[in-house]
N, CA, C and O atoms as CSV, one atom per row, in Angstrom:
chain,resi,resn,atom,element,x,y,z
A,1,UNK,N,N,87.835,-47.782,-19.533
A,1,UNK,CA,C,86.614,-47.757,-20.314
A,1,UNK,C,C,85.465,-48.370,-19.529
A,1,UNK,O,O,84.298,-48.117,-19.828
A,2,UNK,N,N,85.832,-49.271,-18.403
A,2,UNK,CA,C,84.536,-49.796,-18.100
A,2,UNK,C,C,84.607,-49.103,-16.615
A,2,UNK,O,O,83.700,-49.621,-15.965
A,3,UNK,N,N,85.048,-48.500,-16.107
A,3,UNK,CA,C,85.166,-47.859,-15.286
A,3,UNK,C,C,83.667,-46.421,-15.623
A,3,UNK,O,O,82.634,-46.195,-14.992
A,4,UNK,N,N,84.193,-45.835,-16.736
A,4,UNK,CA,C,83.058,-45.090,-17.494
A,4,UNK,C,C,82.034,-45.646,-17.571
A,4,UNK,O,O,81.376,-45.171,-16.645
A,5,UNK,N,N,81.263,-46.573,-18.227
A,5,UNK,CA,C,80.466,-47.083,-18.476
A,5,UNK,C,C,79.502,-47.262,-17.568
A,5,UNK,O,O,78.368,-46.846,-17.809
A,6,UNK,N,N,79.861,-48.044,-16.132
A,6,UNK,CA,C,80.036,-48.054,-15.261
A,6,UNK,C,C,79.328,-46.908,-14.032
A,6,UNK,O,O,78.705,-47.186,-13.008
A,7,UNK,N,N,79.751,-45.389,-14.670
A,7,UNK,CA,C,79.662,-44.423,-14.044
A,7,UNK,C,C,79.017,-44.110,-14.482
A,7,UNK,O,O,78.156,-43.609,-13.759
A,8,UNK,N,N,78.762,-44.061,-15.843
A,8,UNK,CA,C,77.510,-43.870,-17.101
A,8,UNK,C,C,76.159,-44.432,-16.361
A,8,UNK,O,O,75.243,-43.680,-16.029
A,9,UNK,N,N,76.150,-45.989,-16.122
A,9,UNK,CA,C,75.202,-46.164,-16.024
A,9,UNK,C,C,74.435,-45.894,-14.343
A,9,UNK,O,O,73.210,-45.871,-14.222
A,10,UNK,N,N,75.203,-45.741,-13.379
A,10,UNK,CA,C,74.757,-45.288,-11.963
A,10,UNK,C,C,74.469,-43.600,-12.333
A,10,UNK,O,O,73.481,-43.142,-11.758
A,11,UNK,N,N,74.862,-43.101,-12.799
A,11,UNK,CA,C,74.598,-41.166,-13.020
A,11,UNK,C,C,73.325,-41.623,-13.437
A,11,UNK,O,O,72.325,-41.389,-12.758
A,12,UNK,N,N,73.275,-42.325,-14.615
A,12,UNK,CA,C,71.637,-42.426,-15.292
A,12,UNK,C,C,70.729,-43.005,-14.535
A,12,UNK,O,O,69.628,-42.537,-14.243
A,13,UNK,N,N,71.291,-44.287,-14.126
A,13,UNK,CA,C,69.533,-44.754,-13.098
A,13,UNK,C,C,69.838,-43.474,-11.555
A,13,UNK,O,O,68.878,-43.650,-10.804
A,14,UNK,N,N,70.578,-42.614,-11.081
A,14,UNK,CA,C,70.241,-41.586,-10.033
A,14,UNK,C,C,69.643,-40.406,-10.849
A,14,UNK,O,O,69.079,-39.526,-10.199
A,15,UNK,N,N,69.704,-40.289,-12.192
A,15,UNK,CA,C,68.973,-39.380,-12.703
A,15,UNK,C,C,67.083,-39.516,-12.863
A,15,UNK,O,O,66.088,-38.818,-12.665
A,16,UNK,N,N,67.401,-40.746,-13.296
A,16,UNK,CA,C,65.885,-41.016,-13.523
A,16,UNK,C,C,64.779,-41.564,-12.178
A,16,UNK,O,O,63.549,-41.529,-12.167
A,17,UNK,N,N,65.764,-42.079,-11.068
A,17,UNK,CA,C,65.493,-41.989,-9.706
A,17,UNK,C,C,64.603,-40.778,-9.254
A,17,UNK,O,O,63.443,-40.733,-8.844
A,18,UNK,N,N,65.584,-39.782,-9.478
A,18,UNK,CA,C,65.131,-38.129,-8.965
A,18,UNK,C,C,64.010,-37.599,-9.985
A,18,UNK,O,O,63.174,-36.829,-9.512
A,19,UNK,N,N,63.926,-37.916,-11.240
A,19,UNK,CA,C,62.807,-37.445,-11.805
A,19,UNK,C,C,61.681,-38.273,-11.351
A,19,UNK,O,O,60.593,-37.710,-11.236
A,20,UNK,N,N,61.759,-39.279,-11.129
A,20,UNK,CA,C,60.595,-40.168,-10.618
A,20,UNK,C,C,60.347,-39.778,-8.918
A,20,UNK,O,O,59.655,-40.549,-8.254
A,21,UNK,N,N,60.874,-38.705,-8.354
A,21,UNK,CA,C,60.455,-38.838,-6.929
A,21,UNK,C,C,59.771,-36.838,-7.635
A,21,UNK,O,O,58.777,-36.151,-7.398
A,22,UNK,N,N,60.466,-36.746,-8.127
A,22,UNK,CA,C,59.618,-35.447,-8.137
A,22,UNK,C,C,58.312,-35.551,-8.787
A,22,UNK,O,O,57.246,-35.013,-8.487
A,23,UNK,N,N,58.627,-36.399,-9.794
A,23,UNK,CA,C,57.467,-36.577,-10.871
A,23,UNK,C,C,55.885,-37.074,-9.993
A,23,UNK,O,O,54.726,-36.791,-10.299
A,24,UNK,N,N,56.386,-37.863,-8.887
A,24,UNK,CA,C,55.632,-38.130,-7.798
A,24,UNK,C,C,54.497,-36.904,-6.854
A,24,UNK,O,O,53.305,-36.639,-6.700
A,25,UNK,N,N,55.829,-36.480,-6.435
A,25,UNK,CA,C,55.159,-34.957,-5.520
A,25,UNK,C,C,54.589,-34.126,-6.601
A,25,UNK,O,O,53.523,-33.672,-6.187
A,26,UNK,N,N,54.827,-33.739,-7.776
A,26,UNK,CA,C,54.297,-32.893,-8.987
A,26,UNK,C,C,52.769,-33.461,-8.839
A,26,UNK,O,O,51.821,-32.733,-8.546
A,27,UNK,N,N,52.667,-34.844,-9.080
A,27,UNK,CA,C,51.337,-35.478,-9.563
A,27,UNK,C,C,50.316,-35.474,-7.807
A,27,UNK,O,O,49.088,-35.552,-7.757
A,28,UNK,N,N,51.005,-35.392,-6.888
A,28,UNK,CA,C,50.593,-35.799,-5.812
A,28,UNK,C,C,49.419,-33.905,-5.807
A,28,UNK,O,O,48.218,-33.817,-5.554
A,29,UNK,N,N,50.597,-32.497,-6.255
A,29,UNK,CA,C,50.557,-31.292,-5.908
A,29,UNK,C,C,49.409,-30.547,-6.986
A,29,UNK,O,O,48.911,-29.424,-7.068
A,30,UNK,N,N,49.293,-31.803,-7.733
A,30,UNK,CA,C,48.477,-31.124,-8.730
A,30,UNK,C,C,47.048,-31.858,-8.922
A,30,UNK,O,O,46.252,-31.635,-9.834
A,31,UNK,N,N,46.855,-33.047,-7.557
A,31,UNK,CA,C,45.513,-33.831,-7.440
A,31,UNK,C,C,44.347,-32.828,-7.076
A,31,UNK,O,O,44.564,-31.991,-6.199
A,32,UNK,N,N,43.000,-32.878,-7.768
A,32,UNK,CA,C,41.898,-31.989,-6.828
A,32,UNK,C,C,41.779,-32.100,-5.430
A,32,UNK,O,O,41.936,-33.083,-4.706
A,33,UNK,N,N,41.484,-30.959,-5.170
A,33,UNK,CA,C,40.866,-31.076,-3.899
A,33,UNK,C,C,39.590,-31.638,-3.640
A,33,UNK,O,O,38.619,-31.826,-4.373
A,34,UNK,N,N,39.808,-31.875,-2.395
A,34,UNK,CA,C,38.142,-32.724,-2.017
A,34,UNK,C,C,37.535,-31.902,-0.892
A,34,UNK,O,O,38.140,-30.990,-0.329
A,35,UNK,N,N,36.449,-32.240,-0.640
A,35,UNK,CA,C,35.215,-31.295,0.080
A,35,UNK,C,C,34.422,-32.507,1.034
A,35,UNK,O,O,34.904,-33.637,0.952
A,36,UNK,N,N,33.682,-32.384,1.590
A,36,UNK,CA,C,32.647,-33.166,2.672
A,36,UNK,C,C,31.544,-32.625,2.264
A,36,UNK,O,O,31.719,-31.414,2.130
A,37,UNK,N,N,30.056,-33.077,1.895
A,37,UNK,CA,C,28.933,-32.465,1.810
A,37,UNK,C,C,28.729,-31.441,2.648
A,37,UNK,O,O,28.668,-30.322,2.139
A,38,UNK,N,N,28.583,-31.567,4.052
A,38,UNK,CA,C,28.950,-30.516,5.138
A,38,UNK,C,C,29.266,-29.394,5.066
A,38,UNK,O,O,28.641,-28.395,5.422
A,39,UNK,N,N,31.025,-29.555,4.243
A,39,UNK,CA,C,31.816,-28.151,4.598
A,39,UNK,C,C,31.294,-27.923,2.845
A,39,UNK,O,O,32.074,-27.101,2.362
A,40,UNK,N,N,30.414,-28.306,1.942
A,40,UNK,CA,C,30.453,-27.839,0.992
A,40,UNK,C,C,28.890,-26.986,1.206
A,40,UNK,O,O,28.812,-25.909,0.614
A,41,UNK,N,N,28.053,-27.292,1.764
A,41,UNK,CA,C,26.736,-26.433,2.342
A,41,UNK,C,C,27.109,-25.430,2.959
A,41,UNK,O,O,26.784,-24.275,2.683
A,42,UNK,N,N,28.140,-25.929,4.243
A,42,UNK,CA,C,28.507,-24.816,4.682
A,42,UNK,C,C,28.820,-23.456,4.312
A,42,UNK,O,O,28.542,-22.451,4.967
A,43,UNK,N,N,29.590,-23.528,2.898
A,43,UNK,CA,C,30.308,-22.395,2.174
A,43,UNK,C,C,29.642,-22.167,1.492
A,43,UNK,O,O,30.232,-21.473,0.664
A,44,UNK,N,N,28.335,-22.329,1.130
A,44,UNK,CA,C,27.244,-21.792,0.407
A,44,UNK,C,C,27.235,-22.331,-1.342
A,44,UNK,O,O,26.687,-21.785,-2.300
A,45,UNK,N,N,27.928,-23.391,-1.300
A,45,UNK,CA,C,28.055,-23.795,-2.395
A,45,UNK,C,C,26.785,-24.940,-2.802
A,45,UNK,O,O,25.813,-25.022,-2.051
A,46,UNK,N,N,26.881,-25.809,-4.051
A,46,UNK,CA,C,25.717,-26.680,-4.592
A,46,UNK,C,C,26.418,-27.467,-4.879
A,46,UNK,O,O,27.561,-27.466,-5.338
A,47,UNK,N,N,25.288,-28.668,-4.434
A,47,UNK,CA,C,25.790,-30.154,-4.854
A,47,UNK,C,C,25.558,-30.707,-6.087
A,47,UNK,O,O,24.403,-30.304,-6.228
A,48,UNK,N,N,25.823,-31.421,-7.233
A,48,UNK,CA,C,25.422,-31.828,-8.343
A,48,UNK,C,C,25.602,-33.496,-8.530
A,48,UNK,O,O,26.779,-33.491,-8.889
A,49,UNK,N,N,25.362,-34.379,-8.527
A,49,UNK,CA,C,25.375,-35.614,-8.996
A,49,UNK,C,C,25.725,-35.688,-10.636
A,49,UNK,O,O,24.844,-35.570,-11.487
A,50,UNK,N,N,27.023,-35.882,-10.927
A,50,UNK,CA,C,27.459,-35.987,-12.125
A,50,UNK,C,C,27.183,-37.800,-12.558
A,50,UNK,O,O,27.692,-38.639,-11.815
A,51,UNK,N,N,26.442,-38.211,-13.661
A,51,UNK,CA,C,26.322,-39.889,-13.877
A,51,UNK,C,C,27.706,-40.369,-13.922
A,51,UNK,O,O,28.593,-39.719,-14.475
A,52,UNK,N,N,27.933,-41.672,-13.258
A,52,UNK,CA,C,29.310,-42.194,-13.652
A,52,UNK,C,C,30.278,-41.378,-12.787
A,52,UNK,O,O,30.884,-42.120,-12.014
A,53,UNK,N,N,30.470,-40.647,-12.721
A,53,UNK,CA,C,31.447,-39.232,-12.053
A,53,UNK,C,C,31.212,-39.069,-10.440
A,53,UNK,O,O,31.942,-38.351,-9.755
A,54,UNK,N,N,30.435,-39.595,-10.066
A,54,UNK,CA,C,29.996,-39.111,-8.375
A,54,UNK,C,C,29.439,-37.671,-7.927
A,54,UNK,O,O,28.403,-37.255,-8.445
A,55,UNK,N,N,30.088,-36.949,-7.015
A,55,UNK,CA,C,29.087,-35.807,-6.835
A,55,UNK,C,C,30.172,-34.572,-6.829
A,55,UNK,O,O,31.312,-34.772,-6.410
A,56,UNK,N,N,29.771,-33.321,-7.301
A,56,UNK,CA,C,30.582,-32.244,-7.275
A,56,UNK,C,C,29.844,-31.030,-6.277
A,56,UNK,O,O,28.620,-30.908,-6.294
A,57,UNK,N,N,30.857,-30.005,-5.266
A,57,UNK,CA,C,30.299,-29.292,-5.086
A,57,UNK,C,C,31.081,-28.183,-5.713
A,57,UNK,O,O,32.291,-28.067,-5.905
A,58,UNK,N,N,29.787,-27.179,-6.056
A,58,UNK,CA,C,30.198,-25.769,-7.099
A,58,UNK,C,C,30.116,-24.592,-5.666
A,58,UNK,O,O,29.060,-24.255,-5.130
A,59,UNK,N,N,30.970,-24.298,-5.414
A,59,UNK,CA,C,30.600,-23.027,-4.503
A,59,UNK,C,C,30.805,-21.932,-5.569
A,59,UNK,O,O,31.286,-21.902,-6.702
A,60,UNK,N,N,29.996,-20.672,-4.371
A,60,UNK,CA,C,29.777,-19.776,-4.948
A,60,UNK,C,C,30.980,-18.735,-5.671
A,60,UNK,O,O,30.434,-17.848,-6.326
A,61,UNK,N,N,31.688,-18.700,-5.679
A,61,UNK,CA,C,32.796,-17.978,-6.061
A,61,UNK,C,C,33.354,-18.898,-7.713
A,61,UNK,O,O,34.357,-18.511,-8.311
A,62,UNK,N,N,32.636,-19.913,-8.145
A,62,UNK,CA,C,32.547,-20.740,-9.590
A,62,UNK,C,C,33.486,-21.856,-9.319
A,62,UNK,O,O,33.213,-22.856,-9.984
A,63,UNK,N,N,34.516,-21.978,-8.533
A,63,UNK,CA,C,35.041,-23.095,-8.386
A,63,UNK,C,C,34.336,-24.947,-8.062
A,63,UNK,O,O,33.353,-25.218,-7.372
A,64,UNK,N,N,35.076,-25.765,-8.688
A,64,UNK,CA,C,34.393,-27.078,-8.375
A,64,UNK,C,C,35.275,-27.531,-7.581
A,64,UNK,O,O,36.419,-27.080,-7.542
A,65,UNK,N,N,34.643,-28.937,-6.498
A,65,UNK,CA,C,35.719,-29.680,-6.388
A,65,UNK,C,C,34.958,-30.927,-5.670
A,65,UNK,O,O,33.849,-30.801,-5.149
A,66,UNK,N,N,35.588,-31.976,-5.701
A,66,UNK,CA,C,35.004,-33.483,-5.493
A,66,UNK,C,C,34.487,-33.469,-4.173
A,66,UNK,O,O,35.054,-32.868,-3.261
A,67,UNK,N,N,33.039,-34.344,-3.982
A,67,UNK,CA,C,32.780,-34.240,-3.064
A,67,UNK,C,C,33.617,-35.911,-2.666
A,67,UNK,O,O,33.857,-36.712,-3.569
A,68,UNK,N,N,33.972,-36.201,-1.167
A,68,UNK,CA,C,34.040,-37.242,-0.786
A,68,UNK,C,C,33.478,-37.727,0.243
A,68,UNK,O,O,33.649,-38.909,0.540
């Protein structure tokens, strides 16, 4: 019985191990992208100063994404 228990509880913390390393790369794969003022002129896109928020560039094709 404690042999189980035992096995119970190493299966569970390697389970929740592996959801926490994916859960990682998921959050890492799903961060915005970022831009340079530069390469955001470059591509013919516009800069906007959002208050509080910092600056966004909108290129032309409607997409946003952070300037840094």
């Amino acid at each position: 019985m404690r042999i189980r228990r035992t096995l119970g509880l190493v299966l569970a913390a390697a389970t929740l191990a592996g959801a926490g390393a994916v859960g990682a790369v998921s959050a890492q794969a799903a961060a915005s992208p970022t831009i340079t003022r530069q390469e955001c002129t470059d591509a013919g896109g516009q800069i906007k100063s959002v208050p509080y928020g910092g600056d966004t560039c909108t290129l032309p094709d409607g997409t946003s994404q952070r300037i840094t």
